[in-house]
C-alpha atoms as an extended CHARMM CRD file, in Angstrom:
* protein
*
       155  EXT
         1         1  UNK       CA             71.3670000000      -13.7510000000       19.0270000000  PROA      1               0.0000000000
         2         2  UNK       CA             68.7460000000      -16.5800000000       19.1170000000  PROA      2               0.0000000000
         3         3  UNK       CA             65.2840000000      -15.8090000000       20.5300000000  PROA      3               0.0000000000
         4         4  UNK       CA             64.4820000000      -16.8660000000       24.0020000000  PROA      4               0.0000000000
         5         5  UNK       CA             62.1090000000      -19.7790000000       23.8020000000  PROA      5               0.0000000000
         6         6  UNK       CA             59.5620000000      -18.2660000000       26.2280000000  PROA      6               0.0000000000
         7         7  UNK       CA             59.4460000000      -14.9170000000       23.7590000000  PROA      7               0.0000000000
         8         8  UNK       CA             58.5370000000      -17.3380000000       21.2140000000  PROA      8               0.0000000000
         9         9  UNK       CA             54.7250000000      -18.0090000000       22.9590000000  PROA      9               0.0000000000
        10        10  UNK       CA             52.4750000000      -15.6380000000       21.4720000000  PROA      10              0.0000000000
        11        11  UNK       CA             51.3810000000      -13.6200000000       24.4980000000  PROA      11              0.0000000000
        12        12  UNK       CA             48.1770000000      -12.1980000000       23.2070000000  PROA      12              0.0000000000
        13        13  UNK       CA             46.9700000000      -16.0160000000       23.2000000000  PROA      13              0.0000000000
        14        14  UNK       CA             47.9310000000      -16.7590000000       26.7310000000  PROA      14              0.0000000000
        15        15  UNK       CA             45.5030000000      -17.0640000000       29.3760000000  PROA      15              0.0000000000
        16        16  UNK       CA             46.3920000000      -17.9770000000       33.0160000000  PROA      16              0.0000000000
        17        17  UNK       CA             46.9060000000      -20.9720000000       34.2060000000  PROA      17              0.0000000000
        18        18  UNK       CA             49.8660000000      -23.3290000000       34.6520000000  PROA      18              0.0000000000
        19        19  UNK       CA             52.3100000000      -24.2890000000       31.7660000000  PROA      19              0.0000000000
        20        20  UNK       CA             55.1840000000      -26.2920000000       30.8520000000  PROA      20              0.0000000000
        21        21  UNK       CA             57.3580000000      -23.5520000000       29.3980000000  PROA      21              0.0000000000
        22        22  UNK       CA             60.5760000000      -25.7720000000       28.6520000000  PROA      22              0.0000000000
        23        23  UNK       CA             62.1480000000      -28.5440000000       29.9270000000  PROA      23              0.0000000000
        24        24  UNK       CA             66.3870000000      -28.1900000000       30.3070000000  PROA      24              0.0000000000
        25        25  UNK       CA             67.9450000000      -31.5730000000       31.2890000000  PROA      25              0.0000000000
        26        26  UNK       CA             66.5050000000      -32.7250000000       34.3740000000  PROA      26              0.0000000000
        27        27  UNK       CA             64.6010000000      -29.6060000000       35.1470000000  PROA      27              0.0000000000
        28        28  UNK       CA             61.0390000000      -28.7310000000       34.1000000000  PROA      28              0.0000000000
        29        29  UNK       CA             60.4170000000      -24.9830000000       33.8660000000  PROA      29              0.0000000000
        30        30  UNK       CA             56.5620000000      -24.3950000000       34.7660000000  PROA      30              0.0000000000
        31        31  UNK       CA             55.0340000000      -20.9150000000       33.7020000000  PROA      31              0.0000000000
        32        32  UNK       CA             52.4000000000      -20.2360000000       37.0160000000  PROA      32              0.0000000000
        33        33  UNK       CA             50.6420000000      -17.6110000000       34.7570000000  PROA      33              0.0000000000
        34        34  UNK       CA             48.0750000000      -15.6590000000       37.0250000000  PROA      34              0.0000000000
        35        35  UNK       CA             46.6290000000      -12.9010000000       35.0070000000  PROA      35              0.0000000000
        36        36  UNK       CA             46.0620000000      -12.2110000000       31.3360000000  PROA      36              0.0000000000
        37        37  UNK       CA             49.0740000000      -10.9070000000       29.0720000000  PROA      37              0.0000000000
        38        38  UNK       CA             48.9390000000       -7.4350000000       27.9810000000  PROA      38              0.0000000000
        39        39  UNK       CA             45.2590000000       -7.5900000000       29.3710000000  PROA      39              0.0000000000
        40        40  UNK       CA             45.8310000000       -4.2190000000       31.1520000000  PROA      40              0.0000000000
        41        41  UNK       CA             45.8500000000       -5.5130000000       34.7940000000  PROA      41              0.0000000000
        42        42  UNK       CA             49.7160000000       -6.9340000000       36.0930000000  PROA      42              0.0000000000
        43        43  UNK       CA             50.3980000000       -7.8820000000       39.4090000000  PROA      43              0.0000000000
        44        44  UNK       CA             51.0220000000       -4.9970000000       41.6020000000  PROA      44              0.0000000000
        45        45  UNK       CA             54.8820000000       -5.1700000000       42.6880000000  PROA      45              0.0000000000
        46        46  UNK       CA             53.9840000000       -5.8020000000       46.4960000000  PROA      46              0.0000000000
        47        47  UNK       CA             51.6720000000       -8.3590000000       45.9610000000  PROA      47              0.0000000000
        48        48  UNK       CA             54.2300000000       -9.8600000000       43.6730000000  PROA      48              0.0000000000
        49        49  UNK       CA             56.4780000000       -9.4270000000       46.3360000000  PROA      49              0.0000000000
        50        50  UNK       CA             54.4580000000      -11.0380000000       48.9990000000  PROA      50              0.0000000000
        51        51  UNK       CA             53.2120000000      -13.6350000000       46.8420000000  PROA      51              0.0000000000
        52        52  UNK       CA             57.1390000000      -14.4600000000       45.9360000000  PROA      52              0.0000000000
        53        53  UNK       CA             58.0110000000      -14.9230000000       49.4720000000  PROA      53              0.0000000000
        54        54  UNK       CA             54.6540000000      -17.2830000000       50.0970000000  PROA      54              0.0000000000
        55        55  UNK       CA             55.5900000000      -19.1400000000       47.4300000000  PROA      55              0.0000000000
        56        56  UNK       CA             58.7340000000      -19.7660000000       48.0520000000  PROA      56              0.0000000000
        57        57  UNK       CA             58.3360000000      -20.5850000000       51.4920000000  PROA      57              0.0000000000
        58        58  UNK       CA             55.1430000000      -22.9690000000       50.9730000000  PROA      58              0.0000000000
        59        59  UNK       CA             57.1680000000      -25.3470000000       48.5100000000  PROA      59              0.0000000000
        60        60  UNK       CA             60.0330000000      -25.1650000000       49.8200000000  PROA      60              0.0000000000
        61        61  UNK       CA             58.9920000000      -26.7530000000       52.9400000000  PROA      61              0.0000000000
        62        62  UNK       CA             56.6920000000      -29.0780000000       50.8530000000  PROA      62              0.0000000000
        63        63  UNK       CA             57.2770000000      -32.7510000000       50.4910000000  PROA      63              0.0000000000
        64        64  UNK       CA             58.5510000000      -31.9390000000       47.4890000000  PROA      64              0.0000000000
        65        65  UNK       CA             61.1160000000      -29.7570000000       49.0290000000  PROA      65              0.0000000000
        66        66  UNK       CA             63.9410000000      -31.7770000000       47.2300000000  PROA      66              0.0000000000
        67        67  UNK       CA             63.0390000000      -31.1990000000       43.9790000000  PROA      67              0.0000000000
        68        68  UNK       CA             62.3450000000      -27.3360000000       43.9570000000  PROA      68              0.0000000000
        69        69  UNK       CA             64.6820000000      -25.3510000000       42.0780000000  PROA      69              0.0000000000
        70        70  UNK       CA             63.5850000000      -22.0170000000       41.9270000000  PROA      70              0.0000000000
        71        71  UNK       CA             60.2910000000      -19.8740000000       42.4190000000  PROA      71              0.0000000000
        72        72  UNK       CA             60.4050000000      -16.2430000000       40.6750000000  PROA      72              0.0000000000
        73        73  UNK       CA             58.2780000000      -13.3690000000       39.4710000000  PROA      73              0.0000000000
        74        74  UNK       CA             58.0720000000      -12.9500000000       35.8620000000  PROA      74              0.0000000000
        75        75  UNK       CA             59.6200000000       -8.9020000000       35.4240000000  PROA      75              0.0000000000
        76        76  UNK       CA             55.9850000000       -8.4390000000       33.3720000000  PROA      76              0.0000000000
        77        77  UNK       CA             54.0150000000       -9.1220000000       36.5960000000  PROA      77              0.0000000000
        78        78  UNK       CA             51.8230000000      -11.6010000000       35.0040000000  PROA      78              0.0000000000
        79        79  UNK       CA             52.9130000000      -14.5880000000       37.2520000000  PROA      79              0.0000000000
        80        80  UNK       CA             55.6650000000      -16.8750000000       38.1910000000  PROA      80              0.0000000000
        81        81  UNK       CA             58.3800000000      -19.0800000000       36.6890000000  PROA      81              0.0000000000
        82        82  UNK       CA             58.4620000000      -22.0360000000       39.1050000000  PROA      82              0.0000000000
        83        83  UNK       CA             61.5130000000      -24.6720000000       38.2200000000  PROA      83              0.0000000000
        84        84  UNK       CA             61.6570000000      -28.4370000000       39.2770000000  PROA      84              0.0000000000
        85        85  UNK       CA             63.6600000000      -31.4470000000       39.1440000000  PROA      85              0.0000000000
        86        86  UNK       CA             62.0180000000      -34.3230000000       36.8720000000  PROA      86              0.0000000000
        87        87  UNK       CA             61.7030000000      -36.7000000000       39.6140000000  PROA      87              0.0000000000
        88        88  UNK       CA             58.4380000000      -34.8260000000       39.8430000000  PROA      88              0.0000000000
        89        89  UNK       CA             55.5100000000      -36.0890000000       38.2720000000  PROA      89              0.0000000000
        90        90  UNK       CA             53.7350000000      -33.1960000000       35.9800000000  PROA      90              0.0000000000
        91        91  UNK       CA             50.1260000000      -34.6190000000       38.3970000000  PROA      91              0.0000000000
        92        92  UNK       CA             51.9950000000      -33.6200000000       41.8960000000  PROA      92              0.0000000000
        93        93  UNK       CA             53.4430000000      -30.5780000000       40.4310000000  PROA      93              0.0000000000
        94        94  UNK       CA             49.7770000000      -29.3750000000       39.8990000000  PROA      94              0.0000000000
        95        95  UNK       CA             48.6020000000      -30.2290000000       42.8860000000  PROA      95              0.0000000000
        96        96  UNK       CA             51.2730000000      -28.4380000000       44.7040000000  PROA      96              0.0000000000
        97        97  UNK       CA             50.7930000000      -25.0810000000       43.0490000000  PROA      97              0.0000000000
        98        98  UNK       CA             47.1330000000      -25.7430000000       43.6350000000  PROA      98              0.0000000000
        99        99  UNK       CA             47.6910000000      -26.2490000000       47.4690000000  PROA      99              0.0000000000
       100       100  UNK       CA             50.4210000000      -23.4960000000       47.9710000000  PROA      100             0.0000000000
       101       101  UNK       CA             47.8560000000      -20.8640000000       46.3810000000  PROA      101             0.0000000000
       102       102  UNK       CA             45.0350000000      -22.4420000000       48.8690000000  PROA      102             0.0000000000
       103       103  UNK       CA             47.4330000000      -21.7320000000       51.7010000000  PROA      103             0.0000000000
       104       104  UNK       CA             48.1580000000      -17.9180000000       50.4680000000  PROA      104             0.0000000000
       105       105  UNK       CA             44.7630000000      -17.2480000000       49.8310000000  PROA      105             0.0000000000
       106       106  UNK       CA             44.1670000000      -18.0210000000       54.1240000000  PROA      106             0.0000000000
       107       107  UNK       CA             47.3970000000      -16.8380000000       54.9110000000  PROA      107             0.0000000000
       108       108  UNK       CA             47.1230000000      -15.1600000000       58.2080000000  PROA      108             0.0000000000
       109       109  UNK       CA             50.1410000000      -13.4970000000       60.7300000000  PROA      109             0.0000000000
       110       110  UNK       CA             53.8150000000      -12.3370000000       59.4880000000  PROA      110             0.0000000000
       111       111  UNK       CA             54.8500000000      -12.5960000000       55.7700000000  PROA      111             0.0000000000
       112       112  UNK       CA             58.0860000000      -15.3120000000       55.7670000000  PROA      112             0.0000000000
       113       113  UNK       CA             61.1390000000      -13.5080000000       55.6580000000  PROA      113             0.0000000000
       114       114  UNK       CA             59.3580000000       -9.4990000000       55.3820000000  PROA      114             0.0000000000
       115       115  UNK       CA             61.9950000000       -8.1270000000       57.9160000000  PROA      115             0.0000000000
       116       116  UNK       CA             64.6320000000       -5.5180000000       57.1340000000  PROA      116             0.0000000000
       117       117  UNK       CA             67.3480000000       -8.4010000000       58.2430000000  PROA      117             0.0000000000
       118       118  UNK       CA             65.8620000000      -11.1290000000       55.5890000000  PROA      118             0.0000000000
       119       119  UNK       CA             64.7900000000       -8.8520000000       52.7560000000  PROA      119             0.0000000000
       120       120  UNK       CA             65.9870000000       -6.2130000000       50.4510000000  PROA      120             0.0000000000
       121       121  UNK       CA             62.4450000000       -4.5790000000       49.8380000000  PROA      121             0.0000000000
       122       122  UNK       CA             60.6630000000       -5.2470000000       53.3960000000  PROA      122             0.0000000000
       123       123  UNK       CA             58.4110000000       -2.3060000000       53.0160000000  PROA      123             0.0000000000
       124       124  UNK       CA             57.2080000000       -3.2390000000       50.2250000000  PROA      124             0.0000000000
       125       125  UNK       CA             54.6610000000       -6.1680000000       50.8300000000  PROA      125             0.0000000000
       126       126  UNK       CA             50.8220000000       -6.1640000000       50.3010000000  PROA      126             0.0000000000
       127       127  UNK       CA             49.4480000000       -9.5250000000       51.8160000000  PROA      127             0.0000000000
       128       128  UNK       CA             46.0780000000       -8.7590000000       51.4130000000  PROA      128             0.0000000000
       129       129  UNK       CA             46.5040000000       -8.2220000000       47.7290000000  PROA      129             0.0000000000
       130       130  UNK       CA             48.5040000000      -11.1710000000       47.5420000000  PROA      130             0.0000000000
       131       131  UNK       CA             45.5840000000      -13.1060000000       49.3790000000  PROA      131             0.0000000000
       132       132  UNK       CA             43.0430000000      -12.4490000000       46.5330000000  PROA      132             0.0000000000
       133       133  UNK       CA             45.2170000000      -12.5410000000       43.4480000000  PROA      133             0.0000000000
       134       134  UNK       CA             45.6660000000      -16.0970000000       45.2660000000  PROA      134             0.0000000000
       135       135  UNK       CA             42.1580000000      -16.9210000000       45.5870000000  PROA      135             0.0000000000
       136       136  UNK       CA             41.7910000000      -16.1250000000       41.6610000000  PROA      136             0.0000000000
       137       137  UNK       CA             44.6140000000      -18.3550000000       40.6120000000  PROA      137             0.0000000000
       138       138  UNK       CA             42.6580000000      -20.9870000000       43.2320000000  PROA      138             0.0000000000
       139       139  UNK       CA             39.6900000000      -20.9100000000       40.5810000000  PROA      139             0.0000000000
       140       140  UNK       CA             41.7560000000      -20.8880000000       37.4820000000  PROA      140             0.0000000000
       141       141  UNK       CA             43.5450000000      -24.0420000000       38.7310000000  PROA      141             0.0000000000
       142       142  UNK       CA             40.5430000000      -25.8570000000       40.6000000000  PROA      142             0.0000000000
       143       143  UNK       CA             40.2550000000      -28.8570000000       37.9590000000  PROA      143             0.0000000000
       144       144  UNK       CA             43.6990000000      -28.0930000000       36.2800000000  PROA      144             0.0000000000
       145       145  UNK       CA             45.1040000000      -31.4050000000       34.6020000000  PROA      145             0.0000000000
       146       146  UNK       CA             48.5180000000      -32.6560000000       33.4380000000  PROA      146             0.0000000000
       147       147  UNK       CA             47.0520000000      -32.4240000000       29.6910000000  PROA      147             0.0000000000
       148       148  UNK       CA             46.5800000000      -28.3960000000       30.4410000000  PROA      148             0.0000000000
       149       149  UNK       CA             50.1940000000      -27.9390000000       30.6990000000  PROA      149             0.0000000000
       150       150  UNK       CA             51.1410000000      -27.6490000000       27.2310000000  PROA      150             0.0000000000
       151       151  UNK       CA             50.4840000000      -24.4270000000       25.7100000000  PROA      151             0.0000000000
       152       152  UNK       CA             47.4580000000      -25.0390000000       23.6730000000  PROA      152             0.0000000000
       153       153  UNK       CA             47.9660000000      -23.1080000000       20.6020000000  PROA      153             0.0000000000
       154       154  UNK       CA             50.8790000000      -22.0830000000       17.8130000000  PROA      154             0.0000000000
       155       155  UNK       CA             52.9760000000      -19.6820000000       18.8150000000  PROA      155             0.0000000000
């Protein structure tokens, strides 16, 4: 079987940040990477979760609504696999993920879709977890530019 391109990236080099993992037709497959690789600390699965469902929501109902594709966890817990439509531009993908993490890190009232009816693991949510890992990822992408999104070293 051929390799996966993503298991290509040599892991131990990745830092977080935001990335343009591959690009399949018209869609662009960002890497939203939010801690360190096999650094020793992963996402804990309900801030993953809660994060997920932020995410989702936040660009989703974004001006950019159209061109979303898909938001995901990555199964390692070290961030998400965000997908978009071409139409757009690598500058207003950035600033998106910038302002969806702004408006997770001040989240306040009822996690989007946390209720036995809308979700298959509604006990499972930590919002205040989700709320810092957030603020971190705020920092790491504070003055994050369309030149950052390649991958910056050989795989």
């Amino acid at each position: 079987m051929k390799t996966i391109a993503s298991f290509t990236i040599d892991h131990n080099k990745l830092d977080p940040g935001m990335y343009i993992s591959r690009v399949d037709g018209d869609v662009v497959t960002y890497d939203v990477r939010m801690v360190k690789p096999n650094g020793g600390r992963y996402l804990a699965n309900p801030a993953l979760h809660t994060l997920e469902h932020l995410f989702a929501t936040y660009v989703r109902n974004s001006a950019w609504a159209d061109a979303v594709v898909y938001v995901g966890p990555m199964g390692c817990r070290t961030g998400f696999y965000f997908l978009t439509r071409d139409t757009m531009p690598k500058a207003d993908a950035i600033r998106l993920i910038q302002q969806c993490f702004a408006f997770i890190k001040d989240f306040e009232g009822d996690i989007p879709g946390a209720s036995r009816k809308e979700c298959g693991n509604y006990l499972e949510h930590d919002l205040n977890a989700a709320k810092e890992a957030a603020a971190e990822m705020c920092r790491t992408l504070q003055n994050w530019v369309p030149a950052q999104l390649d991958y910056d070293f050989e795989g």
